[in-house]
Structure formats: structure tokens, C-alpha cells
C-alpha positions in Angstrom: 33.1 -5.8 79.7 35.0 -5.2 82.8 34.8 -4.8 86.7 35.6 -0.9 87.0 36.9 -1.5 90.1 39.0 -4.3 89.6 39.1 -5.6 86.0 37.9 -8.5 86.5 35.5 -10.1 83.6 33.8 -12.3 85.9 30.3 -10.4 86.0 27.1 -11.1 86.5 23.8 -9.2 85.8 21.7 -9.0 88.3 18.8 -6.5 87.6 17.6 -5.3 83.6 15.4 -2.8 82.6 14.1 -0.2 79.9 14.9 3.2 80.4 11.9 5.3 80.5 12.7 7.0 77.2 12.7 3.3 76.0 16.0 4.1 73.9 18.9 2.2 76.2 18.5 -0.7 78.8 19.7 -0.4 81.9 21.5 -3.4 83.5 23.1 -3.3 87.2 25.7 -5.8 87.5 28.0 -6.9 90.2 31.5 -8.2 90.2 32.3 -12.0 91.4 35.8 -11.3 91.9 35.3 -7.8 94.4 31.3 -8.5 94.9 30.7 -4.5 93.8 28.0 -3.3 91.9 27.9 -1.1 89.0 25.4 0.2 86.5 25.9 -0.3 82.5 23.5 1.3 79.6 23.1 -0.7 76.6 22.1 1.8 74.0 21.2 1.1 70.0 24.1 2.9 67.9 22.4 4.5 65.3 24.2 6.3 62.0 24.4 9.8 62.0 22.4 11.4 59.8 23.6 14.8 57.9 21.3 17.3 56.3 22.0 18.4 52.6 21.6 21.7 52.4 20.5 24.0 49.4 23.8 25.1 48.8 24.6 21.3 48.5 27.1 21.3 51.5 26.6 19.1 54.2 25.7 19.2 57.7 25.3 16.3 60.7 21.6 16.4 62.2 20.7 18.8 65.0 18.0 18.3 67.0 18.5 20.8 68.9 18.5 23.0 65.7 15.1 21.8 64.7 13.5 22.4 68.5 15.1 25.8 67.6 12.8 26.6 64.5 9.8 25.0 66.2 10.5 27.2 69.2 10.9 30.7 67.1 7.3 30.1 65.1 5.8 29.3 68.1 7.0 31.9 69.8 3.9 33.5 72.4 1.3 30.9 71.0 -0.5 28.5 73.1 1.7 25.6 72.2 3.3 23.6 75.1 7.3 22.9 74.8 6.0 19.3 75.2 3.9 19.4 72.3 7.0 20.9 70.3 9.2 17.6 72.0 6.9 15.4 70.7 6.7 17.1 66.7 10.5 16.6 67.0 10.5 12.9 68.1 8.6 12.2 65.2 10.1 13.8 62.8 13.6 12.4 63.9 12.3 9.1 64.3 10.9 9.4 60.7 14.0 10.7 59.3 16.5 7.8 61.1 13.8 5.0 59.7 15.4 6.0 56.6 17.8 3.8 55.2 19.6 6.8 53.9 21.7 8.8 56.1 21.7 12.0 54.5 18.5 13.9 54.0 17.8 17.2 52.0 16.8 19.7 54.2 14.2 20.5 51.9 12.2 17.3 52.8 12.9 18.2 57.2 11.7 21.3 56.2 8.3 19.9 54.5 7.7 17.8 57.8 8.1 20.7 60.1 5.7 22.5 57.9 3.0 19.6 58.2 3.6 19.4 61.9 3.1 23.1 62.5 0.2 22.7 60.2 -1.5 20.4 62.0 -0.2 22.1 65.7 -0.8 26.0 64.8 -1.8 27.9 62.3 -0.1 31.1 63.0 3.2 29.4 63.7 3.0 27.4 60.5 2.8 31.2 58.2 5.3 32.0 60.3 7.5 28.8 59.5 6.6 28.8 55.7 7.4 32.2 55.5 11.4 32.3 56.3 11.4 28.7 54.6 9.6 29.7 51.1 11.0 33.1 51.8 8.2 35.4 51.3 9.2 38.3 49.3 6.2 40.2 49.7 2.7 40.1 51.0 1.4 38.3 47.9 3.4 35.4 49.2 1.7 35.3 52.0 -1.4 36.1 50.9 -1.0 33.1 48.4 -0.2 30.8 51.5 -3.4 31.9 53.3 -5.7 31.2 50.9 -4.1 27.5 50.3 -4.6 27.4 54.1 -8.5 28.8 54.2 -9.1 26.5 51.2 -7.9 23.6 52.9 -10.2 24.9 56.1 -13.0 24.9 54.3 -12.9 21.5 53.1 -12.5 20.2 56.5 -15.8 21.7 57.4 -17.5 20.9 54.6 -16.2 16.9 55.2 -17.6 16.8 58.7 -21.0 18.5 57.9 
């Protein structure tokens, strides 16, 4: 590391902390040759991770892509853009605990269905049906009665 302003390596660190995100440290340092201070952020590198698709190609993670298909089933429900931040943490925290680095979308898309389960009902139909791609109203009749069935054992547990 070096003095931006002068290039010297003589530095010292002279304040540390955590960014609030907890995902890079923040260090102010200042320069014993020209006595300026700078900021650094220390940051872990992790691997990128790419998304096998059907098709078989591959594809580098988006997060941005996945807030995108929480945001369109969610779309007018009463579910808060924090709540959606949150699903998305998790899921990419669970998919870069992985030792692999690429993922079949298939299994992203089975954690966004057990999120939206758990979030919204209505958003999670309208997830499963552009991921199962519903044909017909069968398909979704099928997926509601998994749903009520499901329901109904909940109730019955906590009675």
C-alpha cells in the first residue's frame, strides 16, 4: 500500500472499523512521510458465481436480476422492498456458502419459490407460474391445492 499523495509506504493506521453492511472494513490511515490522511476498504474477494441455465449455457450471478423477479411477483402486494432485500441476502448468501461456483438456475429458482412462499402467497403463484410455466389453468389449479393442502396442515399443527 501506498501514500496516494506521495508514494510513500511509510503508513500507519490510525482508526478501524466495520462497515455497516459488515461486508468490508474501513481503515483511515495517514502518511508519515506527508502527515495526510486517507481512507482504505478492506473487502473479502469472493468468487463469482455463474448460473447454469436450462439451456446449459452459462451466465455470472445477478443480483440485481433476482430483486427483479422478486419485484415483478410482488408487484402491488403488501410486501416492503426491504423485505424483498432481505429474501435476496439470503439467498445469495446461501448460494456463495457453496463451495461450487456455478449453480443451476433450477435450484435459485426453488429458493425464490420457498421465500415467496413463506413472504406471499399471491406473489409465490405468480412466481411458480412463469417458472413451472403454467400451460393452462389446471396448472394452477394443481399448484393451489398443494398450497391449501399445506395450509391446512398448518392449522391443524397449531390447534
Amino acid at each position: 500500500m501506498r501514500c496516494p499523495f506521495c508514494q510513500s509506504e511509510e503508513l500507519k493506521v490510525i482508526d478501524k472499523r466495520e462497515t455497516p453492511d459488515n461486508e468490508s472494513i474501513r481503515r483511515r490511515r495517514e502518511c508519515e512521510k506527508c502527515e495526510k490522511r486517507f481512507t482504505t476498504h478492506e473487502r473479502i474477494e469472493n468468487p463469482n458465481l455463474f448460473v447454469i441455465k436450462k439451456n446449459g449455457s452459462r451466465q455470472e450471478f445477478n443480483r440485481e436480476k433476482l430483486i427483479k423477479s422478486f419485484l415483478k411477483a410482488c408487484e402491488k402486494r403488501p410486501i416492503s422492498q426491504e423485505q424483498i432485500d432481505e429474501e435476496v441476502s439470503k439467498i445469495e448468501a446461501k448460494l456463495k456458502s457453496f463451495e461450487e461456483t456455478e449453480i443451476p438456475s433450477k435450484y435459485i429458482g426453488e429458493l425464490v419459490m420457498k421465500a415467496l412462499n413463506k413472504l406471499d402467497k399471491v406473489a409465490y403463484i405468480r412466481f411458480a407460474s412463469v417458472y413451472r410455466d403454467f400451460t393452462d389453468l389446471s396448472d394452477y389449479e394443481e399448484e393451489l391445492k398443494k398450497l391449501v393442502k399445506v395450509e391446512t396442515k398448518k392449522v391443524i399443527k397449531e390447534n
